[in-house]
Structures are given as structure tokens and as C-alpha cells.
C-alpha positions in Angstrom: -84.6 104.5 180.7 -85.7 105.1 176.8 -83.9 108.1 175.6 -86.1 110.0 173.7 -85.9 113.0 171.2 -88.2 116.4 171.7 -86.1 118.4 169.4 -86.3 116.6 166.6 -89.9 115.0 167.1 -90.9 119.1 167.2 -89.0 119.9 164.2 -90.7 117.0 162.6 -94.3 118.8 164.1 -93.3 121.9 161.9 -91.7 120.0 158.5 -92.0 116.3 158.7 -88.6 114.4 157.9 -86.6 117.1 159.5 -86.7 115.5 163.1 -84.7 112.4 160.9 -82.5 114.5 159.3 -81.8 116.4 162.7 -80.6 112.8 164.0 -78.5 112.0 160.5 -81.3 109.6 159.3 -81.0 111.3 156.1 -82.5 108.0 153.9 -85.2 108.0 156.1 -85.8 111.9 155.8 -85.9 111.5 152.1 -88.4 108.1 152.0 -90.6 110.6 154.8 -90.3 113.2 152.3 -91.0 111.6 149.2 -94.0 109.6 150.8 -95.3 112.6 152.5 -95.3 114.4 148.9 -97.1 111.5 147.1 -99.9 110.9 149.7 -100.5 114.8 150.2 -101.1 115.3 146.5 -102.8 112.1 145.9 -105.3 111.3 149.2 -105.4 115.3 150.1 -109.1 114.6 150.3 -109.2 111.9 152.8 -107.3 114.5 155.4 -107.0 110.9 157.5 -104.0 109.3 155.6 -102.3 112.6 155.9 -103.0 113.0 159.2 -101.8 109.2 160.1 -98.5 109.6 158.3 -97.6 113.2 160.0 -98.2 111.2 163.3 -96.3 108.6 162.5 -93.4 111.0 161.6 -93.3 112.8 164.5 -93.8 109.7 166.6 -90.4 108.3 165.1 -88.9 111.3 165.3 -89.5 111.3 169.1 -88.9 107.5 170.1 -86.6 106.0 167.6 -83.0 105.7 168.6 -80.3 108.0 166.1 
């Protein structure tokens, strides 16, 4: 059976990167971080790309192994 992660995938709902930092993945909570940053203050209007990288955050943060 998959393990999976709830804590840190709803962490990651809340503040994405933290469900990665909450596993030790700290390189990966700072790329999530800095990416986030960068596409919220430059594609803010498109509310999409946002959207799709907060997914993809928590989705990570839920399935992928520590």
C-alpha cells in the first residue's frame, strides 16, 4: 500500500511549501516558495496558473514519499 501524507498535504492547503518542509524536503520547500512568489506576482491575473501550481503543491505534499 502507498503511504501517503494528510498532514503535510493540509499544511501545504494553508501555506504551500510547508507540507515539504514538514517532511524535511527543505530544497524543495524553497524552489515551491520561490516559484509560488514569482508566478503569484507575475500571472496574478490569469488566477489558472496560480491555481495549477497550489494543486500541484498540495498534491506532492500528499503522495510523494519523505
Amino acid at each position: 500500500m502507498k503511504q501517503t501524507y494528510g498532514v503535510p498535504a493540509l499544511a501545504s492547503i494553508f501555506l504551500p511549501g510547508l507540507g515539504q518542509l514538514i517532511k524535511g524536503q527543505i530544497l524543495k520547500a524553497l524552489f515551491i516558495w520561490v516559484i509560488s512568489g514569482l508566478v503569484g506576482f507575475f500571472l496574478w491575473w490569469t488566477f489558472i496558473v496560480p491555481f495549477l501550481v497550489w494543486a500541484w503543491n498540495v498534491y506532492d505534499a500528499y503522495n510523494d514519499p519523505a
